[in-house]
MOPAC internal coordinates of N, CA, C and O (Angstrom, degrees):
PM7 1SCF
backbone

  N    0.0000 0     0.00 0     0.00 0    0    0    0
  C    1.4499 1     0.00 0     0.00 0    1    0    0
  C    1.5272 1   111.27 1     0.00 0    2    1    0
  O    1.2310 1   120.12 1   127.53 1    3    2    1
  N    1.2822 1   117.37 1   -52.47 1    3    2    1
  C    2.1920 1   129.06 1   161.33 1    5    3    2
  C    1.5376 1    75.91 1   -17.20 1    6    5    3
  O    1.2310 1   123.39 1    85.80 1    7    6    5
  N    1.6476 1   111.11 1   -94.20 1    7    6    5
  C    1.7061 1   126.74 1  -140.61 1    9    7    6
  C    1.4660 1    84.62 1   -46.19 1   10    9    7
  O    1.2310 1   112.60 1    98.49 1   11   10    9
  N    1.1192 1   131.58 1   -81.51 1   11   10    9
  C    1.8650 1   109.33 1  -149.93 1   13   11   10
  C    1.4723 1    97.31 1   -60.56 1   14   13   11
  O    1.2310 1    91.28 1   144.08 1   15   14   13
  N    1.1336 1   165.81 1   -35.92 1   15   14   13
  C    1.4545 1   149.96 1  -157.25 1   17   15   14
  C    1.2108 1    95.58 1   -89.62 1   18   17   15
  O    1.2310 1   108.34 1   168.34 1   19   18   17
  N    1.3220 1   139.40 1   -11.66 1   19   18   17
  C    1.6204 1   129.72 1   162.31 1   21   19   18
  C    1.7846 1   114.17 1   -95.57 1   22   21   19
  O    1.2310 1   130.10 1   159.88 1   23   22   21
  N    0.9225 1    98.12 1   -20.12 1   23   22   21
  C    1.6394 1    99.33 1   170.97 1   25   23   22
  C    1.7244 1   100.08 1   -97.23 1   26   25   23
  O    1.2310 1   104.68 1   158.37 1   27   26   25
  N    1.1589 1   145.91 1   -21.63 1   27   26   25
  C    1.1922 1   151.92 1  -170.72 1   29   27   26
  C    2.1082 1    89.71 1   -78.31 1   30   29   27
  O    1.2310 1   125.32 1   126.66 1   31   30   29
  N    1.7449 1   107.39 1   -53.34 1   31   30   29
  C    1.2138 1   102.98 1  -166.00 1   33   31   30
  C    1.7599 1   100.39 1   -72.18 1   34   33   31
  O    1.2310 1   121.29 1   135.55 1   35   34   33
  N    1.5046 1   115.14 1   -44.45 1   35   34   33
  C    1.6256 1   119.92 1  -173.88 1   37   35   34
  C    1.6789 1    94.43 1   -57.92 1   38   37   35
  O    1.2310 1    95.22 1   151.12 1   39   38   37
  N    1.2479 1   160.93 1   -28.88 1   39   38   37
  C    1.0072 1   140.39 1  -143.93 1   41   39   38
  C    1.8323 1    85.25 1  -100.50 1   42   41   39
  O    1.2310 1   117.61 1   106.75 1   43   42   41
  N    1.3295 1   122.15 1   -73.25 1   43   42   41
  C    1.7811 1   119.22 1   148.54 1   45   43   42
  C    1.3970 1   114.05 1    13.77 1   46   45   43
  O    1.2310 1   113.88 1    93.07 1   47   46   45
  N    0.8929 1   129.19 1   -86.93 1   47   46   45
  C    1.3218 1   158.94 1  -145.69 1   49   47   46
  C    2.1926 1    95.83 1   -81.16 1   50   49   47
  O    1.2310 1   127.52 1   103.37 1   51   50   49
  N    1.1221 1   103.14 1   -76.63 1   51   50   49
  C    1.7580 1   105.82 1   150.23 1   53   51   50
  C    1.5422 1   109.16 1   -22.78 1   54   53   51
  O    1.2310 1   117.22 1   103.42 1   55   54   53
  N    1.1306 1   122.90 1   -76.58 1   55   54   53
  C    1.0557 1   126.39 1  -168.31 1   57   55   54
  C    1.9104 1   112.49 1   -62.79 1   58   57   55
  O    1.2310 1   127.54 1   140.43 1   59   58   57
  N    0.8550 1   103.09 1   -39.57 1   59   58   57
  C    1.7249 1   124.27 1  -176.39 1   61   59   58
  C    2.0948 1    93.51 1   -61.22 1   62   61   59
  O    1.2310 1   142.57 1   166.08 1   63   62   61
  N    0.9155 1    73.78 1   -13.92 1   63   62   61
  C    2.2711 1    80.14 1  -165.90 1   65   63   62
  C    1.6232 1   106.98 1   -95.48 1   66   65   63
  O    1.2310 1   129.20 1   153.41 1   67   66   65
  N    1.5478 1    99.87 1   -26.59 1   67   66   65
  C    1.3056 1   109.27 1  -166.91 1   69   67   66
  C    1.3945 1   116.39 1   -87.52 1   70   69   67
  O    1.2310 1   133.24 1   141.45 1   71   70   69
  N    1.9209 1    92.02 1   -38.55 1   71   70   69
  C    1.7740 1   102.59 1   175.96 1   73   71   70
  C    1.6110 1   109.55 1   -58.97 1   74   73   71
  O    1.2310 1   124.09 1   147.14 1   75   74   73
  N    1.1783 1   109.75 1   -32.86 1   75   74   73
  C    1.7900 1   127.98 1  -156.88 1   77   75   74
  C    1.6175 1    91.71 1   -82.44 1   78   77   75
  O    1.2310 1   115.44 1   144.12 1   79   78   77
  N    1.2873 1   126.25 1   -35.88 1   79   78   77
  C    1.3976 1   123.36 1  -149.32 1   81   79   78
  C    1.8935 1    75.37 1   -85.78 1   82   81   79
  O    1.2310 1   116.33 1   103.70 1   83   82   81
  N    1.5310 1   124.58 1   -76.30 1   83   82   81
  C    0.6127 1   139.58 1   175.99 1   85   83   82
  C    1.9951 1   120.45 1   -16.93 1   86   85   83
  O    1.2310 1   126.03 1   127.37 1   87   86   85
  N    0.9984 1   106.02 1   -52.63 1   87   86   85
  C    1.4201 1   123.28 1   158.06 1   89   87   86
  C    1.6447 1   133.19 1   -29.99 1   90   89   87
  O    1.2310 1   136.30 1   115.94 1   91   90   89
  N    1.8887 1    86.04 1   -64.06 1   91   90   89
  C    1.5756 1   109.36 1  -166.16 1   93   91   90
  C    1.6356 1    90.87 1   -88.18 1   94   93   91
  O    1.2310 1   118.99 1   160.39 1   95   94   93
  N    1.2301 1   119.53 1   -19.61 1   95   94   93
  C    2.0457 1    92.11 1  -157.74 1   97   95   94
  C    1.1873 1   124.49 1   102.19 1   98   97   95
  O    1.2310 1   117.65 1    -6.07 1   99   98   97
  N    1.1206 1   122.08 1   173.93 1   99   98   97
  C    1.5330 1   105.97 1   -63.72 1  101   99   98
  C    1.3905 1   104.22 1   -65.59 1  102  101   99
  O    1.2310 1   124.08 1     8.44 1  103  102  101
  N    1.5140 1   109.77 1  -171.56 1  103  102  101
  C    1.2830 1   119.22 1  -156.62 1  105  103  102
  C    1.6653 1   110.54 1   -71.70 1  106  105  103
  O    1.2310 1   126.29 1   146.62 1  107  106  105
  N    1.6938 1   105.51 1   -33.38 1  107  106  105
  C    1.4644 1   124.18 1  -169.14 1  109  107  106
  C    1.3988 1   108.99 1   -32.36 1  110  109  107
  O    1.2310 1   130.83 1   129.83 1  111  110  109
  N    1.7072 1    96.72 1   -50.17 1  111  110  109
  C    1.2117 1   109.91 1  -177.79 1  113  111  110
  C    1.7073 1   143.16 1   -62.86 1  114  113  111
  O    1.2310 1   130.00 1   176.27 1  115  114  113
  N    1.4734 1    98.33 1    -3.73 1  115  114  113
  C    1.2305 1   119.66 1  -165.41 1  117  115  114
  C    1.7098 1   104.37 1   -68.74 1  118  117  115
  O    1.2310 1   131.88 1   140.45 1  119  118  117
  N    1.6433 1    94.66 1   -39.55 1  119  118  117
  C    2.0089 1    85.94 1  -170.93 1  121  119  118
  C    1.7201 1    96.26 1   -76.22 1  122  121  119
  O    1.2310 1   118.72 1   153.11 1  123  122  121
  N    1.0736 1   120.04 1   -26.89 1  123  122  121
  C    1.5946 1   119.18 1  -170.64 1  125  123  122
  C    1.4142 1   109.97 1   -61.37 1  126  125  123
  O    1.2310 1   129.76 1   141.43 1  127  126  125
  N    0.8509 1    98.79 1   -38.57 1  127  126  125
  C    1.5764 1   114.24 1  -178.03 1  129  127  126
  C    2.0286 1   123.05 1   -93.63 1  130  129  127
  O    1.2310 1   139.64 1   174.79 1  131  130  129
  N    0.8189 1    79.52 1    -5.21 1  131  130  129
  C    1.8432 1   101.12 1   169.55 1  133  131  130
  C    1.2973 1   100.09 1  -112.84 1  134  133  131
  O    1.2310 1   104.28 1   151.95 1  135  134  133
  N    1.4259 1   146.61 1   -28.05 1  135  134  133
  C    1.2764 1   142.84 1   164.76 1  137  135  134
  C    1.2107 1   145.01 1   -71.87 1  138  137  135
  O    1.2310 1   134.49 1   144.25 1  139  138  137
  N    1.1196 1    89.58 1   -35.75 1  139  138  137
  C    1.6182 1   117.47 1   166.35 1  141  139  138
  C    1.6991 1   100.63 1   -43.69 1  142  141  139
  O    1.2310 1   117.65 1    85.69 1  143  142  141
  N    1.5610 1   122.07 1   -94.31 1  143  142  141
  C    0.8498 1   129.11 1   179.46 1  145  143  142
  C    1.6986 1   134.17 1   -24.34 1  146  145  143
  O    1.2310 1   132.23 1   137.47 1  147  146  145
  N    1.6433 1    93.98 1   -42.53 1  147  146  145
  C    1.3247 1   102.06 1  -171.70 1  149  147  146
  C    1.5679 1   105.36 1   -79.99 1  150  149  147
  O    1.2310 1   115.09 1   142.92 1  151  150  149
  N    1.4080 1   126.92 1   -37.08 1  151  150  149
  C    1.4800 1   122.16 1   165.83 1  153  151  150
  C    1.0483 1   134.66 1   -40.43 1  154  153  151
  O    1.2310 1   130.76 1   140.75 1  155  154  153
  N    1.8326 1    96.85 1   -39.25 1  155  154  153
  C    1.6039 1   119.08 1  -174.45 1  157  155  154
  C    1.2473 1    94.39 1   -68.57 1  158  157  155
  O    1.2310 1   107.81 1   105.08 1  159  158  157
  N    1.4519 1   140.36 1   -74.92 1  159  158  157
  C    1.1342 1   146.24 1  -167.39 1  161  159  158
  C    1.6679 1   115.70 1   -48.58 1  162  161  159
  O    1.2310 1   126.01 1   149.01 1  163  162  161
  N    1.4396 1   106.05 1   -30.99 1  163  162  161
  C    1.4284 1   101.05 1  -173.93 1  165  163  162
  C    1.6707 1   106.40 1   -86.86 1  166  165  163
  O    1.2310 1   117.44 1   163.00 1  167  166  165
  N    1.0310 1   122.48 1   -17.00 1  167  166  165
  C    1.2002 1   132.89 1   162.59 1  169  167  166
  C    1.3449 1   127.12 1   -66.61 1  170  169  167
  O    1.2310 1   122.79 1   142.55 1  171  170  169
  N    1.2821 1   112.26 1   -37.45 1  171  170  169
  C    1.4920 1   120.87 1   176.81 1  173  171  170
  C    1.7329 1   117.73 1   -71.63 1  174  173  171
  O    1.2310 1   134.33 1   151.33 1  175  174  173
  N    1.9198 1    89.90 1   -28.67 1  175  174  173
  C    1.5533 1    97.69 1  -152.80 1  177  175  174
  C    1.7300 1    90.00 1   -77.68 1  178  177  175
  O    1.2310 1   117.15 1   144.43 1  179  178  177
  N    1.6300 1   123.03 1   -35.57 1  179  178  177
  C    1.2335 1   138.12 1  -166.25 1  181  179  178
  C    1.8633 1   102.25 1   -75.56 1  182  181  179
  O    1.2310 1   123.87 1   145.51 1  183  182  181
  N    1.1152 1   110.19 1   -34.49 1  183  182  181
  C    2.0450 1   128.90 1   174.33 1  185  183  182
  C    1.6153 1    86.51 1   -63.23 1  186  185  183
  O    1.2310 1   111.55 1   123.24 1  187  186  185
  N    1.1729 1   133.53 1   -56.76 1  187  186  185
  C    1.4713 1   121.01 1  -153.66 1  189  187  186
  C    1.8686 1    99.54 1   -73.04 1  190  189  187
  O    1.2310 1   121.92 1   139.92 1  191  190  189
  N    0.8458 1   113.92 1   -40.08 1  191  190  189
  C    1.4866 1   135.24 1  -144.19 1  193  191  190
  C    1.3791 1    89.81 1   -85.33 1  194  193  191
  O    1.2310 1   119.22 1   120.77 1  195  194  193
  N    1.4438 1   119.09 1   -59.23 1  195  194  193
  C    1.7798 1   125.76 1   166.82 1  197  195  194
  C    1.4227 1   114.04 1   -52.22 1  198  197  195
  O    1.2310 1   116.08 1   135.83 1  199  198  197
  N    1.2887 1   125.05 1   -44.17 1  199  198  197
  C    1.1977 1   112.13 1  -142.11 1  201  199  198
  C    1.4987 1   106.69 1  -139.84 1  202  201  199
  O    1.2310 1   117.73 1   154.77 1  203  202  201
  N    1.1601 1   121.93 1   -25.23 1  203  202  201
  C    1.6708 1   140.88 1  -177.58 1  205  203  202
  C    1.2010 1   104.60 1    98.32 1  206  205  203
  O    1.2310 1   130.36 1    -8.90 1  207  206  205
  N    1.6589 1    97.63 1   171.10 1  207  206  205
  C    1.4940 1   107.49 1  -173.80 1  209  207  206
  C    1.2906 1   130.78 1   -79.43 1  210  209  207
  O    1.2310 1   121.52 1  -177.55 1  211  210  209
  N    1.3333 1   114.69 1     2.45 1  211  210  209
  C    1.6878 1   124.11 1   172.41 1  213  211  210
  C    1.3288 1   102.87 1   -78.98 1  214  213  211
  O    1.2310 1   131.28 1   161.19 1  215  214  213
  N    0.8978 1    95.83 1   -18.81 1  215  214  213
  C    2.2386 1   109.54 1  -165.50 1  217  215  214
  C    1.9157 1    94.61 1   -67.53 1  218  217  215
  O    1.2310 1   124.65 1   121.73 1  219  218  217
  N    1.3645 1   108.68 1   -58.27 1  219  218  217
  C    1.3374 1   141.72 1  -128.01 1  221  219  218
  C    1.5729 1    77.66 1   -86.04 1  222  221  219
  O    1.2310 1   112.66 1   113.61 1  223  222  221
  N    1.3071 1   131.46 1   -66.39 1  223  222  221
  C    1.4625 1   148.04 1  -169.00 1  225  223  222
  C    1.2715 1    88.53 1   -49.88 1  226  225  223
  O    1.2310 1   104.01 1   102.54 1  227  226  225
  N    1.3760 1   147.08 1   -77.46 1  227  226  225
  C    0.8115 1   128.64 1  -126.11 1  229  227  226
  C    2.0899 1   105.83 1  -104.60 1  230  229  227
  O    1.2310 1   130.72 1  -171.80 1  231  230  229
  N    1.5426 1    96.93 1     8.20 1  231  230  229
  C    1.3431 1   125.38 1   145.71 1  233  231  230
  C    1.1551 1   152.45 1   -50.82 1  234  233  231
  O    1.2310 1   133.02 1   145.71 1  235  234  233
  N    1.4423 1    92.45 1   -34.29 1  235  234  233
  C    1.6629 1   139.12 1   176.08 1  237  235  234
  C    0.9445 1    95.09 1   -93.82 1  238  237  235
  O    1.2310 1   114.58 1   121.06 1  239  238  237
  N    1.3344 1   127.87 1   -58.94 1  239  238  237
  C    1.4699 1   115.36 1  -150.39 1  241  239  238
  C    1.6396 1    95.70 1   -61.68 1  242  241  239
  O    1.2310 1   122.18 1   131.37 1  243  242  241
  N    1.0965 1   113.43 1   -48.63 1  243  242  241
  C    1.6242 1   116.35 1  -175.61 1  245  243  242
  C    1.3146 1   118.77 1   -57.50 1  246  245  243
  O    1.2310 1   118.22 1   139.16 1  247  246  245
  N    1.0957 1   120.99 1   -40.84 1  247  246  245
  C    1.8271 1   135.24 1   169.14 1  249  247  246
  C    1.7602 1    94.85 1   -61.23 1  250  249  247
  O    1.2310 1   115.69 1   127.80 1  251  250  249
  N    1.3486 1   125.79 1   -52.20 1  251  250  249
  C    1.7926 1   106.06 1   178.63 1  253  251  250
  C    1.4190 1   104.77 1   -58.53 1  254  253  251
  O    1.2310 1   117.89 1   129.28 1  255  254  253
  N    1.3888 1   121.62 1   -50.72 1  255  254  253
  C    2.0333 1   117.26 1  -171.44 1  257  255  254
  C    1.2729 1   111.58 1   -63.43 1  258  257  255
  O    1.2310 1   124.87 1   160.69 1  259  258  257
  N    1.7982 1   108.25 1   -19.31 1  259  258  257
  C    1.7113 1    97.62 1  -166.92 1  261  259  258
  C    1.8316 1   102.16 1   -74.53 1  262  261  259
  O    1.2310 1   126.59 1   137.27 1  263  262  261
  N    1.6145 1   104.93 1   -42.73 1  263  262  261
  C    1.6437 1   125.03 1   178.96 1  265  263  262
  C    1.6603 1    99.87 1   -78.03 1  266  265  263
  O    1.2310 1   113.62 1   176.73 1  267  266  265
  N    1.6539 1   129.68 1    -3.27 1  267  266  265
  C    1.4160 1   100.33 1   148.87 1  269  267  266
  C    1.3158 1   114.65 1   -55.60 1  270  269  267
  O    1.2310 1   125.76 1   101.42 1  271  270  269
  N    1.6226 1   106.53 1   -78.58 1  271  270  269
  C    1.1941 1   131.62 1   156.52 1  273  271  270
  C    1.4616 1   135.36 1    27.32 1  274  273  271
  O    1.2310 1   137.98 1   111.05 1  275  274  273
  N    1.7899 1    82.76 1   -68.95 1  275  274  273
  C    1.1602 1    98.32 1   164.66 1  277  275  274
  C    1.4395 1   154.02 1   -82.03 1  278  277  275
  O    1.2310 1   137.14 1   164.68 1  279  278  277
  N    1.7018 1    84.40 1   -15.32 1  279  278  277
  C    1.7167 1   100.97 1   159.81 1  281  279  278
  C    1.4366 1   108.48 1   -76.71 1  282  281  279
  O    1.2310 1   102.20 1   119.13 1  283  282  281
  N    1.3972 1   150.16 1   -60.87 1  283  282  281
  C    1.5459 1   105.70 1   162.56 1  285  283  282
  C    1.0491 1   160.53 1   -52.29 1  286  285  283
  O    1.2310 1   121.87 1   174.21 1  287  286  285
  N    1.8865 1   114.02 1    -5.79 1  287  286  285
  C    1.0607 1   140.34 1   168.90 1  289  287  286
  C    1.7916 1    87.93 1   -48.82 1  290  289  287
  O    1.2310 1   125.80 1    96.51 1  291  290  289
  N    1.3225 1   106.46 1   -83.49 1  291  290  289
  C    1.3232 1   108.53 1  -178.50 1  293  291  290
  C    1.3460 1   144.35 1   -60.19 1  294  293  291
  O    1.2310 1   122.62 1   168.20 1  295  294  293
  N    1.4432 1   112.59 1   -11.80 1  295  294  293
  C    1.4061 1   114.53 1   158.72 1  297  295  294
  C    1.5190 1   123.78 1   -62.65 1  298  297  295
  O    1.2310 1   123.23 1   148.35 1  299  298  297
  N    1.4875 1   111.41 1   -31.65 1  299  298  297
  C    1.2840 1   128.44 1  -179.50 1  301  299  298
  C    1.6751 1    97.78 1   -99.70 1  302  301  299
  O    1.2310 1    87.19 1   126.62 1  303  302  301
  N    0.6280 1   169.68 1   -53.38 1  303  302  301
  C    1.7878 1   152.24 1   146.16 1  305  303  302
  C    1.6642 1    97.01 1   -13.16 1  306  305  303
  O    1.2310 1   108.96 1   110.69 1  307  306  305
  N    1.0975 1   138.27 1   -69.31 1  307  306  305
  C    1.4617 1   143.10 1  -167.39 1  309  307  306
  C    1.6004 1    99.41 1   -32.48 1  310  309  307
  O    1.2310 1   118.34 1    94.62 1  311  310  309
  N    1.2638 1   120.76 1   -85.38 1  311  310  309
  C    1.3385 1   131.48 1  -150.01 1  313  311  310
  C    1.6552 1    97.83 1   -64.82 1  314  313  311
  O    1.2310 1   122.83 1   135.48 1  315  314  313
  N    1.5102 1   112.19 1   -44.52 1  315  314  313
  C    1.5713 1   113.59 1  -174.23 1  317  315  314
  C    2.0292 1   102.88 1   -58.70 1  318  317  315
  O    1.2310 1   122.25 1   161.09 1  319  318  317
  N    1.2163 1   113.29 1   -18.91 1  319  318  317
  C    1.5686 1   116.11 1  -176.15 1  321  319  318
  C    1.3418 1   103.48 1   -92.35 1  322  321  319
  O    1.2310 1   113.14 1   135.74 1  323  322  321
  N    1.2628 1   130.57 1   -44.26 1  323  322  321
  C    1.1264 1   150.25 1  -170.78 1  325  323  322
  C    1.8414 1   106.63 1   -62.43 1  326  325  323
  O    1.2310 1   125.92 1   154.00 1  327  326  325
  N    1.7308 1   106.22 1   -26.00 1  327  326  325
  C    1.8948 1   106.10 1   174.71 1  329  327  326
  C    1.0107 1    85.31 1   -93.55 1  330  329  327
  O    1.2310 1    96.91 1  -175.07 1  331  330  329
  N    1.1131 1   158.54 1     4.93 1  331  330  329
  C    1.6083 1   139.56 1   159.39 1  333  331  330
  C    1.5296 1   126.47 1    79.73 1  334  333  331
  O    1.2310 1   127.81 1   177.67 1  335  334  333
  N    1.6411 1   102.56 1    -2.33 1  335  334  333
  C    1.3266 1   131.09 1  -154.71 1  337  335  334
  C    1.6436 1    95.54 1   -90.67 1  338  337  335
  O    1.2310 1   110.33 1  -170.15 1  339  338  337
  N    1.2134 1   135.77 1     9.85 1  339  338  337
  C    1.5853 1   127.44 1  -150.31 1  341  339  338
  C    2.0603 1    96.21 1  -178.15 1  342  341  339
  O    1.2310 1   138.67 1   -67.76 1  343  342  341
  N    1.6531 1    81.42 1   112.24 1  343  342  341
  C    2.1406 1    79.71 1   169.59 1  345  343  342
  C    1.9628 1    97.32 1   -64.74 1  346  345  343
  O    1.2310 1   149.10 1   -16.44 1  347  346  345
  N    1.6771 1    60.94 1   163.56 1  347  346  345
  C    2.1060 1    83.92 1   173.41 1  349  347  346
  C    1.5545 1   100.42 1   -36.28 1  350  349  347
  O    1.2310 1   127.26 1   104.93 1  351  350  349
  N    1.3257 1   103.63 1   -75.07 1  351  350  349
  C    1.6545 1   140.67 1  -170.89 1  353  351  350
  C    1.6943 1    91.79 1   -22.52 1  354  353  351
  O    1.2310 1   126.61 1   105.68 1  355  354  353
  N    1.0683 1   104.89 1   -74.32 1  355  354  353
  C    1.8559 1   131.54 1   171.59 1  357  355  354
  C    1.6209 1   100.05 1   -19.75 1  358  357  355
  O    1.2310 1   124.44 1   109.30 1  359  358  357
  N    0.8718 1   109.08 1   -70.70 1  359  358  357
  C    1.4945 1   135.19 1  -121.90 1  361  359  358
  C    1.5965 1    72.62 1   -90.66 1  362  361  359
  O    1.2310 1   120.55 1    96.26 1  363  362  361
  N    1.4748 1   116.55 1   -83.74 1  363  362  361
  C    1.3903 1   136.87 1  -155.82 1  365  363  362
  C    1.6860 1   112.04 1   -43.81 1  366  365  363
  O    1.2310 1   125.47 1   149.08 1  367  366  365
  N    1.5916 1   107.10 1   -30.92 1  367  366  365
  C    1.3802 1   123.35 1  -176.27 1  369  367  366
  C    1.6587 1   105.85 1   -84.26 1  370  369  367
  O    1.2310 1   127.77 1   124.48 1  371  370  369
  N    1.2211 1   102.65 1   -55.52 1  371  370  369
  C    1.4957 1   110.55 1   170.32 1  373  371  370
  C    1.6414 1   116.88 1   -26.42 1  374  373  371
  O    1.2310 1   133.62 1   129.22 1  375  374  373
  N    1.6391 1    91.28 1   -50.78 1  375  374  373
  C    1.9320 1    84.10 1  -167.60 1  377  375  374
  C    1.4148 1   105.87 1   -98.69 1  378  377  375
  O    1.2310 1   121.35 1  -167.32 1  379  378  377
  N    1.4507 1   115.02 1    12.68 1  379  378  377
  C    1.1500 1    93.89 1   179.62 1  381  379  378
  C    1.6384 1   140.03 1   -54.92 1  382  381  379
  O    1.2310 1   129.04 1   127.00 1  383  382  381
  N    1.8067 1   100.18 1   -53.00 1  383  382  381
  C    1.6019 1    94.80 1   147.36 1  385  383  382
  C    1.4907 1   134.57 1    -7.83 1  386  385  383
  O    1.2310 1   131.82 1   119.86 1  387  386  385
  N    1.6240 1    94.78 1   -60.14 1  387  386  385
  C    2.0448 1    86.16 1  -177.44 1  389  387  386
  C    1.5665 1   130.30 1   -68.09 1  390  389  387
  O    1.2310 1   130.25 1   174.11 1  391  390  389
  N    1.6904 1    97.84 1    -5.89 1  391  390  389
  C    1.5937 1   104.65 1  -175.10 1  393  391  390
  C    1.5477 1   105.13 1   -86.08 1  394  393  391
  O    1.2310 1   126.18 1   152.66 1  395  394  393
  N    1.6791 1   105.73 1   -27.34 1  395  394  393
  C    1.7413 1   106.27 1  -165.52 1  397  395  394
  C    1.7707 1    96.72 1   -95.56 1  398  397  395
  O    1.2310 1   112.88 1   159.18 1  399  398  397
  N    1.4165 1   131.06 1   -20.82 1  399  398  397
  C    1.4045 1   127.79 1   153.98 1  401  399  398
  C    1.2388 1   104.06 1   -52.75 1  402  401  399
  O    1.2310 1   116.13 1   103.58 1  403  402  401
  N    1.5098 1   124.96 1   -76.42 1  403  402  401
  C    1.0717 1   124.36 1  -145.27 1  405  403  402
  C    2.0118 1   120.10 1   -73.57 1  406  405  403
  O    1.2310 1   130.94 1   176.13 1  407  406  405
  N    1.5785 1    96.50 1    -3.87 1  407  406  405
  C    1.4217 1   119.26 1   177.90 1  409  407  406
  C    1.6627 1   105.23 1   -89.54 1  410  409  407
  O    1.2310 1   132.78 1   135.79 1  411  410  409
  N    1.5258 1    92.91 1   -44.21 1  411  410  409
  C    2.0723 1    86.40 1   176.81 1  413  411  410
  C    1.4962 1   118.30 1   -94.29 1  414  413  411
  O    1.2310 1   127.02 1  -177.05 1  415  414  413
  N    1.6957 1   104.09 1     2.95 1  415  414  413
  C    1.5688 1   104.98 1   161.60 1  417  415  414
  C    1.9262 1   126.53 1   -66.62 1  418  417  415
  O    1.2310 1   140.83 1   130.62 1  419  418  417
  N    1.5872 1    77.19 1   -49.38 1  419  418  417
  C    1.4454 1    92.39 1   167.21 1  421  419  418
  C    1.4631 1   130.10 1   -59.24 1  422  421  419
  O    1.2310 1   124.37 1   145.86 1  423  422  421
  N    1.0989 1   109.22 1   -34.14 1  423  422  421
  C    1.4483 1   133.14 1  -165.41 1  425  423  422
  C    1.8783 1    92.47 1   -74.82 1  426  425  423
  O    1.2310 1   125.23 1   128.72 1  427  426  425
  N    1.1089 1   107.55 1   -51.28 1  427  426  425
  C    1.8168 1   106.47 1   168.61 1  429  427  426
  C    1.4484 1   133.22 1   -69.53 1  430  429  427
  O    1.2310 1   129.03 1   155.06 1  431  430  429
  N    1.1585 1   100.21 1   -24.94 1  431  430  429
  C    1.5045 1   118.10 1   172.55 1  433  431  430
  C    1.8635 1   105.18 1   -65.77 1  434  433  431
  O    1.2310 1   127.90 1   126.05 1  435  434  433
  N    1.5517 1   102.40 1   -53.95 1  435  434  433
  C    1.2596 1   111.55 1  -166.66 1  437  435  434
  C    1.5908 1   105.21 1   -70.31 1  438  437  435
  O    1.2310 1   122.19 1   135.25 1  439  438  437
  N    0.9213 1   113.41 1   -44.75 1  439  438  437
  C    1.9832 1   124.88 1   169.35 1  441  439  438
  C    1.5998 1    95.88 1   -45.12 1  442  441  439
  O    1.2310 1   115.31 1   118.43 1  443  442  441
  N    1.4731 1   126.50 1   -61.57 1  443  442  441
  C    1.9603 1   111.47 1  -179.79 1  445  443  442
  C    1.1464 1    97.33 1   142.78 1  446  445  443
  O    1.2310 1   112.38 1  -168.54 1  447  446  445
  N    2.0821 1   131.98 1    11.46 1  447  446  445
  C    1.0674 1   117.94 1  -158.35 1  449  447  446
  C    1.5623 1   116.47 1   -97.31 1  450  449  447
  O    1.2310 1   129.63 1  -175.04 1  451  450  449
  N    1.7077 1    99.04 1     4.96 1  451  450  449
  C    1.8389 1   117.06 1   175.99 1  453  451  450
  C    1.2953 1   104.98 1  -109.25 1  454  453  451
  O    1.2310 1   120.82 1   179.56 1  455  454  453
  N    1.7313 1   116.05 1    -0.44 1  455  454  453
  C    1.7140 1    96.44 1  -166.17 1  457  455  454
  C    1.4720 1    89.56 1  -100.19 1  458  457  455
  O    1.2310 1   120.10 1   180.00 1  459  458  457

């Protein structure tokens, strides 16, 4: 009964990404954003099932720092695309560094190694 009320809520939640993606624009974005979720979830649901749920938590926890992460990855990709001065390709590779710093910065902070 758990498995369908978590696939009942992950399918929700999919859908909740799709209306929103769908919404904001453009369309490209619609499977990226309907995918996201559903990987995450299918991954988690297959982590619990393999491995238990201490496993799985602390799975998550890494999937929220990796998608902190990754929202400055992309705030700072924006403006560098936005001078026009640099292809995607360019640009997107360039910062990559700051997403995998700024993912294992966090990742130490959150472990206790700044408090």
């Amino acid at each position: 009964m758990q498995e369908l009320l978590r696939f009942l809520i992950g399918g929700i939640v999919v859908s909740v990404f799709a209306a929103l993606s769908d919404m904001l624009g453009p369309k490209s974005f619609a499977g990226l954003f309907g995918a996201a979720p559903s990987v995450a979830l299918a991954t988690l649901g297959l982590t619990i099932a393999h491995s238990g749920k201490a496993y799985a938590a602390i799975e998550a926890r890494s999937m929220l720092l990796g998608a902190a992460a990754f929202c400055l990855y992309a705030a700072l990709c924006s403006p560098v695309l936005l001078r026009g001065k640099r292809s995607a390709l360019v640009a997107t590779v360039m910062l990559l560094p700051v997403w995998f710093a700024a993912g294992f910065a966090l990742l130490w902070i959150v472990r206790g190694h700044l408090a």
